[in-house]
C-alpha positions as CSV (number, residue, x, y, z in Angstrom):
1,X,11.8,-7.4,-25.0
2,X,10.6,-5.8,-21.7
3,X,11.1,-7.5,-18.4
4,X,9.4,-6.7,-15.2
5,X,11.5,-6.6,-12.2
6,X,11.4,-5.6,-8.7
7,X,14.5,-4.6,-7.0
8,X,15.1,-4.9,-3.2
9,X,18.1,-2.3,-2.0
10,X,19.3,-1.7,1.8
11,X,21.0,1.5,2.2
12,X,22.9,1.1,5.4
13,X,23.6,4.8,6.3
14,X,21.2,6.6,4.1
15,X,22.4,10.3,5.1
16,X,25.4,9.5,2.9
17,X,23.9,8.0,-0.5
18,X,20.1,8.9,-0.4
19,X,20.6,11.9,-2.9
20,X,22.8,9.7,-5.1
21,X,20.4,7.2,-4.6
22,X,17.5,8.9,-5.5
23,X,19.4,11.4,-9.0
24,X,19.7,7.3,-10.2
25,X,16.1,6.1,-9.3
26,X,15.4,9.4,-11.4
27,X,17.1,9.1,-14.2
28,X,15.1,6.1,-15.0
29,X,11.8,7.1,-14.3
30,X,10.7,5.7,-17.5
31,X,11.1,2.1,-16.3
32,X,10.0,3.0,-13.1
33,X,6.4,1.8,-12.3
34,X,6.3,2.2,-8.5
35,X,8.8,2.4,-5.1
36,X,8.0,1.6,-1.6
37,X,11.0,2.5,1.0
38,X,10.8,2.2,4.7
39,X,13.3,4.3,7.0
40,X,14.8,2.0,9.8
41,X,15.6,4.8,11.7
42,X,16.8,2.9,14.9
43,X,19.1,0.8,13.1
44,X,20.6,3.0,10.8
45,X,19.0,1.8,7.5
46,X,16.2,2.3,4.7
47,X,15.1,-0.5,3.2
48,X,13.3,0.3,-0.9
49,X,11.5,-1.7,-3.3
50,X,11.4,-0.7,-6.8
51,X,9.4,-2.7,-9.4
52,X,10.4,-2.0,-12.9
53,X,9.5,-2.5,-16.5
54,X,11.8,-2.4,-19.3
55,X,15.0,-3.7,-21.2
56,X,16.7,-6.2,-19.5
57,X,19.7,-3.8,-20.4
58,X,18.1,-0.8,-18.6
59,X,17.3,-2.7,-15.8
60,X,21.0,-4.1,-15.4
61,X,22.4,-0.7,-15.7
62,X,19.9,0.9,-13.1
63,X,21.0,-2.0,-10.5
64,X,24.4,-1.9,-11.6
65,X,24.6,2.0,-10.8
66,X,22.9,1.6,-7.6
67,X,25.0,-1.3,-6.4
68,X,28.1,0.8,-6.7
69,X,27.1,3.1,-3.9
70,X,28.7,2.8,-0.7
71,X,26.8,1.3,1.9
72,X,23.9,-0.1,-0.7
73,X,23.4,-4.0,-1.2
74,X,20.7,-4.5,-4.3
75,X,19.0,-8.0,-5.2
76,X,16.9,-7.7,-8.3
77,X,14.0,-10.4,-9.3
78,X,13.6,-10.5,-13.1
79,X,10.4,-12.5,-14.4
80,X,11.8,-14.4,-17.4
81,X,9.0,-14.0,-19.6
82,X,8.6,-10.6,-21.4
83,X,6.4,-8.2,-20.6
C-alpha cells in the first residue's frame, strides 16, 4: 500500500554531503513527488522538504540512507492511511 510522506532533513554543512545527498534523492525519483530546500547560508545549513509517495518500505530506506550522512538529521511524517 502507498503512503505519502514528507520528509524534513537539515544538512548542517552542506558542502560536505550535498552530492551524496542529492545521488540518494535521485535514486528514488520514482517516489518523489516534489522538494523545497532553503540554503541558510549564514549559519551554515540547508534546510529540504521532500514529500513522497510510495511503499512504506521505499520510504524507510530513502530516510534511512539519508540519515546516515554525516551532518544530516531527517524527521519523516507518514499519513497512516494509504494512498
Amino acid at each position: 500500500m502507498k503512503r505519502i510522506a514528507v520528509v524534513g532533513a537539515i544538512l548542517e554543512n552542506p558542502a560536505l554531503v550535498q552530492k551524496d545527498f542529492n545521488e540518494i534523492i535521485s535514486a528514488f525519483k520514482g517516489i518523489v513527488k516534489g522538494r523545497m530546500g532553503i540554503p541558510l547560508e549564514d549559519e551554515g545549513m540547508s534546510v529540504i522538504s521532500i514529500i513522497l509517495k510510495g511503499e512504506l518500505d521505499d520510504i524507510n530506506s530513502l530516510t534511512g540512507k539519508i540519515g546516515r550522512l554525516p551532518g544530516v538529521t531527517v524527521k519523516t511524517a507518514i499519513s497512516k492511511e494509504g494512498a
